[in-house]
N, C-alpha and C positions, 0 to 999 in steps of 0.2 A: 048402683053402677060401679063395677072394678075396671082399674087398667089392666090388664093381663102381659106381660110377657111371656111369648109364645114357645121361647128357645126354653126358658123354665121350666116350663112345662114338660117340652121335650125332654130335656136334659136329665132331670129329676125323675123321670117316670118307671115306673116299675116294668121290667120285662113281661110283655102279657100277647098273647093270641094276636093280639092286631101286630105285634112286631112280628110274629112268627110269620101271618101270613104276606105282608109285606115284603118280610126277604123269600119267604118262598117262592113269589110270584117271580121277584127280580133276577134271582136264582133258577128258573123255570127261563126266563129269558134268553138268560146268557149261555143254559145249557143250548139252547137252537143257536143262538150267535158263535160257541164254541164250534160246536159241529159244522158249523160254516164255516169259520175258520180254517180247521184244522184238514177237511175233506179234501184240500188241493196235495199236501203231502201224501196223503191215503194214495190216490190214484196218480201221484207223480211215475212211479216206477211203469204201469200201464197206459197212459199215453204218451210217455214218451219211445213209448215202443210200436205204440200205432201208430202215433202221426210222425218217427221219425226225428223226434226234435233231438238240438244237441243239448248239452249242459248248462253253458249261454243262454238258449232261445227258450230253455224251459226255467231257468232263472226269472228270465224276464216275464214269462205268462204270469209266474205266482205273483210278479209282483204288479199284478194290473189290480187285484180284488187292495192291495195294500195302498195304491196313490185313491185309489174310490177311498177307503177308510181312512186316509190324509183329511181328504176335502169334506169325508161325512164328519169326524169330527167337531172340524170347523165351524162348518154349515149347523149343524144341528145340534151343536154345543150353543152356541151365540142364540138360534132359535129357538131352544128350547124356553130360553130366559125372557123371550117377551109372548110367547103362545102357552107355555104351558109345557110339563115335563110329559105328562099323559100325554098330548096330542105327539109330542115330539118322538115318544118310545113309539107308540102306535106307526105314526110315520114309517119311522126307521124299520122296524119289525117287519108291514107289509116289502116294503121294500126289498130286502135282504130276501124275504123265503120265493116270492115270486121270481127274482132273477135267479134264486138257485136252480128252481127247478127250471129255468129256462134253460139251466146251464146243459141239463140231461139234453135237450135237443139241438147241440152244438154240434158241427158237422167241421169246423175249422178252428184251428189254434185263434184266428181272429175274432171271430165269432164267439168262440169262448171265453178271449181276454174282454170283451164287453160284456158278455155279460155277470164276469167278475169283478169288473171295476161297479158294475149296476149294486152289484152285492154287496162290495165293498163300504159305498156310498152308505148302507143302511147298518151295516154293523158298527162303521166308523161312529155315526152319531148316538146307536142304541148304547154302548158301553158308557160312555160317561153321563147321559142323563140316567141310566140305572142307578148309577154308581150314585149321583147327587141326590133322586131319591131316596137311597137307603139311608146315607150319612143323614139326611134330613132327620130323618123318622125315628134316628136309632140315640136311646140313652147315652148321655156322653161315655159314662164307665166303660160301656161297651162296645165304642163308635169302632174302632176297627176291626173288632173280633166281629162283628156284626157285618160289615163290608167284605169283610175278608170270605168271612162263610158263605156269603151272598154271590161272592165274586170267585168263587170255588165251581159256581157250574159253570164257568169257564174251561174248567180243566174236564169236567164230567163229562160239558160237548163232546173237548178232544178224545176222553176214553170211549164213549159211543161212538164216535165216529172211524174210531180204529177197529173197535171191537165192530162193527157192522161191514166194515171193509174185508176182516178175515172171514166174516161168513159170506157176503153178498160179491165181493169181487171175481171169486170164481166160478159162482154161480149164472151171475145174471150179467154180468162186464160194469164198467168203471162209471154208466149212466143210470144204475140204476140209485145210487148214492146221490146224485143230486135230485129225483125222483123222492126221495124221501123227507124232503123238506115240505112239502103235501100236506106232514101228521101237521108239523107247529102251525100249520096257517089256519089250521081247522081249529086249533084253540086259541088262536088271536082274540074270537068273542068274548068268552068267557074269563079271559087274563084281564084287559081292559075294561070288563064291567067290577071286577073287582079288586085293580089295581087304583090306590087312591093318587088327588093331583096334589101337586106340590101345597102346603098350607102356608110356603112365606109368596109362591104364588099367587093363589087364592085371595091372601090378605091386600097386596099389593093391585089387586084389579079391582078391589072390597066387595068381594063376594064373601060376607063374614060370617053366613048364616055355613055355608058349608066347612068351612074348618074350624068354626064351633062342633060340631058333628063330630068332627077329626078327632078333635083335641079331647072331649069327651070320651072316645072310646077309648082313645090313647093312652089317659088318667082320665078315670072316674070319678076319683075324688076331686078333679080339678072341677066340676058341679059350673060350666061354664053357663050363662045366661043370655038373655038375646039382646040383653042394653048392656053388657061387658064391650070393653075396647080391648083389641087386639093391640098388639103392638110389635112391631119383629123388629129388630137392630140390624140396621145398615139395611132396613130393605127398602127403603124408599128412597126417591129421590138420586138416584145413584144410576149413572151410566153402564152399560154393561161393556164399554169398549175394549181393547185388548190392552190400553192403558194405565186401565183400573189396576192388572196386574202385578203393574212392577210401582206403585202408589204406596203410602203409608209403613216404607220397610221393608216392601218384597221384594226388591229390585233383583238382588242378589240370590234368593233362595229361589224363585220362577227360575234365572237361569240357571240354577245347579239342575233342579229337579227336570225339566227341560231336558239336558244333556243325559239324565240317569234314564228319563223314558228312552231316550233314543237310542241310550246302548242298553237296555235290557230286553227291548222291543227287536233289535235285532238278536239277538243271541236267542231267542223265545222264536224269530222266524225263520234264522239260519236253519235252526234245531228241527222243527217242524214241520219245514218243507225237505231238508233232505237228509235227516238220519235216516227214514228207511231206505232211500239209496243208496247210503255209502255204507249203510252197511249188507243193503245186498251185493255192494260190491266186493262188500268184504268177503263176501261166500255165505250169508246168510239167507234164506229162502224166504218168497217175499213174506209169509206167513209169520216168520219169526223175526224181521224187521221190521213189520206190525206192530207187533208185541212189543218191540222198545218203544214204541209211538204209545202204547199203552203205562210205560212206566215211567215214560215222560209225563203223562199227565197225573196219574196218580200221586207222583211225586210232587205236581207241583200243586194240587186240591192239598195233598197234607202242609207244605211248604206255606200258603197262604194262611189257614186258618193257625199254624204253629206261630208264625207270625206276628199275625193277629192277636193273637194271647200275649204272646212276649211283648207286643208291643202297649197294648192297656195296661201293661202290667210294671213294665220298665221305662223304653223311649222307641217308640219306632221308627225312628231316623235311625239308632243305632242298631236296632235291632237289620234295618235293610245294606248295611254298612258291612255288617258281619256277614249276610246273605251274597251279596254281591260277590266280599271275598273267595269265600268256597265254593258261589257259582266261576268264579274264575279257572279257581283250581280243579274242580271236580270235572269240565268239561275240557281243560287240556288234556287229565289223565284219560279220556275216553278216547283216545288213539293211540294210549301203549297197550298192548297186548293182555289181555288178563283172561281169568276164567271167568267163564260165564254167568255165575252169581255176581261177581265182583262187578262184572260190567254192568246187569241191571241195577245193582246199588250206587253206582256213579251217576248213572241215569235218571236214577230215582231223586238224584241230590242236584242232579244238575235240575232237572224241572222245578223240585222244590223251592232252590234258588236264583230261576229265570222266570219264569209262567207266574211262581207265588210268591216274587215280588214284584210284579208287574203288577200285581193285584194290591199290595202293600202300597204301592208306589202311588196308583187312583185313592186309596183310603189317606195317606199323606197332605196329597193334593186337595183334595174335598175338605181337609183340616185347618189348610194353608189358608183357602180363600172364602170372606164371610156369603152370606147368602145369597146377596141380589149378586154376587157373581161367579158362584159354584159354577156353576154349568157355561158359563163360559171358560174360567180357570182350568175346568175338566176338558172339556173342550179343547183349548189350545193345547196342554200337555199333552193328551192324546192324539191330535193332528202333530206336533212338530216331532214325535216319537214313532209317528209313523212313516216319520222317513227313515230312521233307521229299519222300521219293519219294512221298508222297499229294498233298503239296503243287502238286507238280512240274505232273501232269496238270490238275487243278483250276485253276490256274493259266492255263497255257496256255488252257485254259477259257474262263475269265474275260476275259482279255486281248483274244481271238477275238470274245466273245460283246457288249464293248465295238466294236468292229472300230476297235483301234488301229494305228495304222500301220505297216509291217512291219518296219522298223528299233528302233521302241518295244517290240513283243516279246520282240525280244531282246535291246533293251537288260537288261530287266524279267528276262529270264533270268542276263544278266551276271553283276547286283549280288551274288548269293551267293560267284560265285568271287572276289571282292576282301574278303567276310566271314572265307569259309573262307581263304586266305592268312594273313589277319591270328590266324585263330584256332591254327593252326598254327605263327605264328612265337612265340604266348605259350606253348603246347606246347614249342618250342625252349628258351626262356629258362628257364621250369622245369624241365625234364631237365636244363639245364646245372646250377641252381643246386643242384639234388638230388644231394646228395652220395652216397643208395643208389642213382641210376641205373646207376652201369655194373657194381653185383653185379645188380640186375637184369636187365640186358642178357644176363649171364653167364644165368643163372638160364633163359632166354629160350629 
């Protein structure tokens, strides 16, 4: 009979098939949670032309599916930690594709903002128990680069969902894009049969016969036996309240990290709900203010996973430190005048560094907080960042609804990445001085 430490296990394990298929699955996820997302900017420019709306009133619709991804967060972050990350993804998933397609049968801006906040409610939660997932499962070496790639079909959603906009919107109108969320609910079976549950989970309810199973596949040579003792650190005994967070030395880095979701969260939904209309306003045809919608996200799948790498590799607090800054800059300069290459490559740098480090940002997070309260930790930064994501569209809104000039928008959009920088370099400065940082790390 051995004790086993489970994170060992984890931590130590060789990259193998069962990693792959884990982040693919989670990856497969987020790509239908992306295309949720990002589908209200796709058809901003066509209903607000059917139903009439102004700048204002279409600021506010987008931001109905964002106060639903507030509360999902919340709700199904803290959830996930006493049912299970399985049951919680699964929840959230059904949730999200069914209100989308209900969304196709929207006959009123009201009617629509509910069933966007229904939506909202199931993306807000699916994001961070994915995210606690993967970090679980994934070798330390390669805990973010692993996150990051996973958290990339985030942005793949956003290019599918643009790229199907410029075929489907002039074909079939702006309903049949919520119609399409149909395919993902048809492989909800087969995702959940073999998408595994959480094993400090598992451990924690002593179901030990199944992440025996786990741990085995995971490392082979870990040769685990059925009178071995599990063992996970910090996972027992431990509240999962929103307490926990600012406990043992976090006080300070919750609140930076906090502030940095909320301003990248916004500049990621300013961006996404109304680049393609300012810049059809700018005289661009809605075909090819798509296509910036397209190298927003490209840029920011590359953005995350470069990341990712820089940051296993170096520090990724600094590494999103540097991110923020040139998301600052690169998205002021997308309202001076340039040529047209020059514009997609600002584009491409501003997703890179909005979208993919928002995705940095969940991989930070999942680092920060030990196991029995990932998914809560995910959880709340994800909900209190999603008020900047409310802000984001309202925003944009406002700005429009004024008709400021189109360099002033996005100045107005800038300002939070020179916030979030600074909030993350005080995030730095207290890890360093926290002397239980790096058993937390370990812990991680």
């Amino acid at each position: 009979m051995r004790s086993v430490n489970v994170h060992e296990i984890i931590d130590n394990a060789r990259f193998s098939r069962f990693h792959w298929m884990v982040m693919a699955l989670c990856a497969l996820l987020l790509i239908f949670d992306g295309y949720d997302l990002f589908i209200y900017g796709v058809v901003l420019p066509v209903i607000m032309k059917e139903w009439g709306l102004s700048p204002l009133e279409a600021g506010a619709l987008g931001s109905y599916a964002l106060f639903g991804m507030m509360f999902g967060a919340l709700l199904f972050g803290s959830l996930a930690d006493k049912i299970g990350r399985k049951k919680g993804i699964a929840i959230c998933f059904a949730l999200f594709s069914v209100s989308t397609i209900l969304n196709g049968f929207a006959t009123s801006p009201s009617e629509f903002g509910i069933y966007r906040f229904m939506a909202g409610l199931g993306c807000g939660g699916l994001m961070p128990n994915a995210v606690a997932l993967m970090n679980e499962y994934a070798p330390k070496r390669l805990r973010s680069t692993l996150v990051a790639m996973m958290f990339s079909g985030y942005s793949v959603g956003g290019m599918v969902s643009a790229g199907v906009g410029i075929f489907m919107l002039p074909r079939f109108g702006w309903e049949s894009m919520f119609f399409a969320a149909a395919v993902p609910l048809l492989l909800l079976p087969a995702i959940l049969y073999y998408l595994p549950e959480s094993i400090g989970f598992l451990v924690r309810e002593g179901r030990t016969a199944q992440p025996r199973l786990l741990l085995n596949r995971l490392d082979p040579t870990a040769n685990l036996q059925a009178d071995d003792t599990l063992e996970v650190v910090d996972g027992k005994g431990k509240s999962v309240s929103v307490i926990e967070l600012f406990r043992e030395g976090r006080a300070v880095r919750t609140l930076a990290i906090w502030i940095a979701f909320f301003c990248c969260l916004l500049m990621v939904y300013a961006l996404s709900s109304w680049l393609p209309k300012l810049m059809a306003n700018a005289g661009y045809s809605l075909g090819s203010s798509l296509s910036f919608l397209l190298a927003l996200n490209f840029g920011g799948m590359f953005g995350a996973i470069l990341g990712g790498w820089l940051g296993d590799r170096y520090n990724l607090v600094k590494v999103m430190i540097g991110f923020f800054v040139l998301a600052a800059i690169s998205i002021s300069l997308l309202g001076v005048k340039s040529p047209t290459p020059v514009l997609y490559l600002l584009i491409f740098i501003a997703g890179a560094t909005t979208i993919g480090t928002q995705i940095l940002l969940y991989a930070g997070a999942a680092q920060l907080y030990g196991l029995s309260i990932r998914s809560t930790g995910l959880g709340w930064a994800s909900g209190i960042g999603r008020n900047g994501a409310i802000v984001g569209p309202l925003l944009g809104g406002a700005l429009m609804g004024i008709s400021l000039p189109l360099h002033l928008n996005f100045m107005a959009f800038a300002i939070p990445g020179a916030i979030a920088a600074l909030a993350m370099a005080v995030y730095l400065v207290s890890g360093e001085r926290q002397p239980s940082a790096p058993l937390q790390q370990a812990r991680a």
